[in-house]
C-alpha positions in Angstrom: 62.6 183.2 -58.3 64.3 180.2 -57.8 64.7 177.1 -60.6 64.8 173.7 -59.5 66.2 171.9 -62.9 65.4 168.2 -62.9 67.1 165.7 -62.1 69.5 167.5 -60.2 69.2 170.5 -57.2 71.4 173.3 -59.1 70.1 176.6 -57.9 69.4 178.2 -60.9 67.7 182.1 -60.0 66.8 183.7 -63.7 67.9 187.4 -64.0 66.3 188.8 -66.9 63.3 187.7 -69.3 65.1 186.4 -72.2 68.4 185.8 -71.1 70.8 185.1 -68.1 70.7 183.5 -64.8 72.8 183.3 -61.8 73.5 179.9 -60.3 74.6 179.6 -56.8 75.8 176.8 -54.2 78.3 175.7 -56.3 81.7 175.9 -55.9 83.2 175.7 -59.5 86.8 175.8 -58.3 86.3 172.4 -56.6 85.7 168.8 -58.9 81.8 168.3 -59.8 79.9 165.8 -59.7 77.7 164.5 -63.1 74.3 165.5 -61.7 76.1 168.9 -61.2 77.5 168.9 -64.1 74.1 168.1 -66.0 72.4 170.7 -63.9 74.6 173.2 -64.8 74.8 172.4 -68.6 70.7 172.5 -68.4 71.0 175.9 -67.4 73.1 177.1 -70.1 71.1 175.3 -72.7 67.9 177.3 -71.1 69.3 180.6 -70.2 72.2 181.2 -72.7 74.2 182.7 -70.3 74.7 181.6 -66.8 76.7 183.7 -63.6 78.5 182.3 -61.0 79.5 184.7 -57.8 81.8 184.4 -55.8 84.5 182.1 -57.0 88.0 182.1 -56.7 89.6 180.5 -59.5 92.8 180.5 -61.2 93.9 179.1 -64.6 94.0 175.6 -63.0 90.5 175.5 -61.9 89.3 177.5 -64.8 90.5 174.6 -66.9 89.3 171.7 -64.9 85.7 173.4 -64.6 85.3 173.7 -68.6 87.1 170.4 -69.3 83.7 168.7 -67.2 81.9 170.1 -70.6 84.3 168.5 -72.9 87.3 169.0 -74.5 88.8 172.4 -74.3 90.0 174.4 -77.3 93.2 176.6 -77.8 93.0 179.9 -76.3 92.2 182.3 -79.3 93.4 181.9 -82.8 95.7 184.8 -82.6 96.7 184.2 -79.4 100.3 183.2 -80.0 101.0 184.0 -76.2 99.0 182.2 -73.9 99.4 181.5 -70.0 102.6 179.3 -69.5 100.9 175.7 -69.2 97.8 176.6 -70.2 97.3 177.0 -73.4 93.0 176.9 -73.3 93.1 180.5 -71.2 93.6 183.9 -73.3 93.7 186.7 -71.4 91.8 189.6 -72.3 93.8 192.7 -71.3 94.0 195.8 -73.3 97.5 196.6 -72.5 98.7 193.6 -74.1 97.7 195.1 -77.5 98.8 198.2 -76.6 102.4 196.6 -75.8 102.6 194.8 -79.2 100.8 197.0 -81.8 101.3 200.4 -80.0 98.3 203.1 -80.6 97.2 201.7 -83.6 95.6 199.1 -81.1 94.0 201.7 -79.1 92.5 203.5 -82.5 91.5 200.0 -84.1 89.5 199.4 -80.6 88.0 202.7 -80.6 86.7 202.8 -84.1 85.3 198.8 -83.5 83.3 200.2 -80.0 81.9 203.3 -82.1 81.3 201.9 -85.1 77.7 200.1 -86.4 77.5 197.3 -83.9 79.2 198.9 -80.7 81.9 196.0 -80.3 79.0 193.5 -80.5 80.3 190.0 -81.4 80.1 186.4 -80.7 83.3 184.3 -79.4 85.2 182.6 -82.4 82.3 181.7 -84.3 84.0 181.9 -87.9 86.0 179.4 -86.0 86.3 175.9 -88.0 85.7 174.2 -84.3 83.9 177.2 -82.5 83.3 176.3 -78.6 80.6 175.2 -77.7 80.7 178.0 -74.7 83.0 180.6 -73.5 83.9 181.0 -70.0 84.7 184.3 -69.1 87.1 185.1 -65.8 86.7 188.5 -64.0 90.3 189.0 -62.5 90.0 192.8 -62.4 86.6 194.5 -61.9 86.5 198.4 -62.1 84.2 200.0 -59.4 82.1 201.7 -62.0 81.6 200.7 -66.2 83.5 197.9 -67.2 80.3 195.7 -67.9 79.7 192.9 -69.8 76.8 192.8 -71.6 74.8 190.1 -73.6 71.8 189.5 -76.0 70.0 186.4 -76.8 69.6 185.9 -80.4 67.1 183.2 -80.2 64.7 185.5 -79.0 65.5 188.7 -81.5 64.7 185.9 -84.4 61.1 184.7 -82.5 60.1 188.1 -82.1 57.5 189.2 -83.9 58.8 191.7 -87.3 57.3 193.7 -89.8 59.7 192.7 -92.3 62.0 189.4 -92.3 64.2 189.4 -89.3 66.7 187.6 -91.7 67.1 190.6 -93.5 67.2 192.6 -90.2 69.6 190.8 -88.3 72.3 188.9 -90.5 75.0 190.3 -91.2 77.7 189.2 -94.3 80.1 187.3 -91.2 82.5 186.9 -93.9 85.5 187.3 -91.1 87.9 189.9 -92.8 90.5 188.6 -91.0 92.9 190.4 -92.4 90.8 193.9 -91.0 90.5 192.4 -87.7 94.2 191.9 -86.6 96.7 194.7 -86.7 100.3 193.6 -88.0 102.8 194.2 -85.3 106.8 195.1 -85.9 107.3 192.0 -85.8 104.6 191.1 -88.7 103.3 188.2 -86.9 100.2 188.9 -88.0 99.9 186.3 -91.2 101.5 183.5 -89.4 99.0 183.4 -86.7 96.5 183.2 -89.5 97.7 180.6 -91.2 98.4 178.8 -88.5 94.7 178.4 -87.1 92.1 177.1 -88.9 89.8 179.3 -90.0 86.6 179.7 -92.2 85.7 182.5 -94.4 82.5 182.2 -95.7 79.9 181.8 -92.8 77.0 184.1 -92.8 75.6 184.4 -89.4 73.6 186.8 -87.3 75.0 189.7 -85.7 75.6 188.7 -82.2 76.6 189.2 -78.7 
């Protein structure tokens, strides 16, 4: 199925029933146009989460394509080593954590992807500026597992409960921020706290 959004021709092809499309004749690596643009923004707003195959992008292009949404934050507050130049891109990469924090980074990761919520989370949201969206790069794709997954809160509130779906799905998203990082040798690990803003009493859902 194929979705038309008003007033612009974006090809927007739902993928699931609550959540996701993919979005194609687009070339995101290349400058857009507003009704683009607009188009494209529509279908976030309506599916949450939107796919584009077939790009090739690098941090350049990655950069100009979210800075068409508005301004750009820094990469991740405990990011203290970002691309070279780019500042707005944080590079997800397991080895780097292993490099810096040694096995204790492999445990914390284990213990976070078997634990309650199965690494379940939402981008930054204790975040005194959250983004408005995250735009997530696939540099290196494993033939098998490596997936992505997402959930669509909006809909797990509007379904219908038996008891209040406030007490079902919030969770205390007080950021233990202090839990969440492992110190390195070099103890870096306070200054790249106090160096970001940061809230610590949000209570929001569990999330994707």
């Amino acid at each position: 199925m194929t979705d038309l959004l008003s007033p612009t021709s974006v090809d927007v092809r739902p993928i699931a029933g609550n959540i996701g499309a993919e979005i194609h004749g687009v070339d995101i690596a290349q400058p857009l146009d507003e009704p683009t643009v607009a188009g494209i923004r529509e279908a976030l707003l309506k599916h949450r989460v939107i796919f584009f195959r077939d790009q090739a992008l690098d941090h350049a292009t990655q950069v100009r394509f979210g800075r068409s949404f508005g301004e750009l934050t820094y990469a991740h507050p405990f990011n203290d080593a970002p691309p070279a130049e780019h500042p707005e891109i944080h590079t997800v990469d397991t080895r780097r954590g292993l490099e810096r924090y040694g096995e204790e980074h492999r445990k914390r990761l284990g213990e976070r992807n078997a634990g309650r919520f199965g690494g379940w989370h939402s981008d930054v949201t204790p975040a005194v500026n959250p983004p408005f969206a995250s735009i997530l790069r696939a540099d290196v794709v494993p033939g098998t597992g490596g997936d992505t997954t997402w959930t669509s809160l909006v809909s797990a509130y509007q379904a219908p409960h038996d008891i209040d779906p406030i007490d079902v799905e919030r969770v205390l998203h007080r950021v233990t921020l202090l839990g969440d990082v492992p110190v390195g040798p070099d103890g870096r690990r306070s200054e790249l706290i106090e160096g970001r803003a940061f809230g610590s009493d949000w209570e929001v859902a569990a999330g994707s």
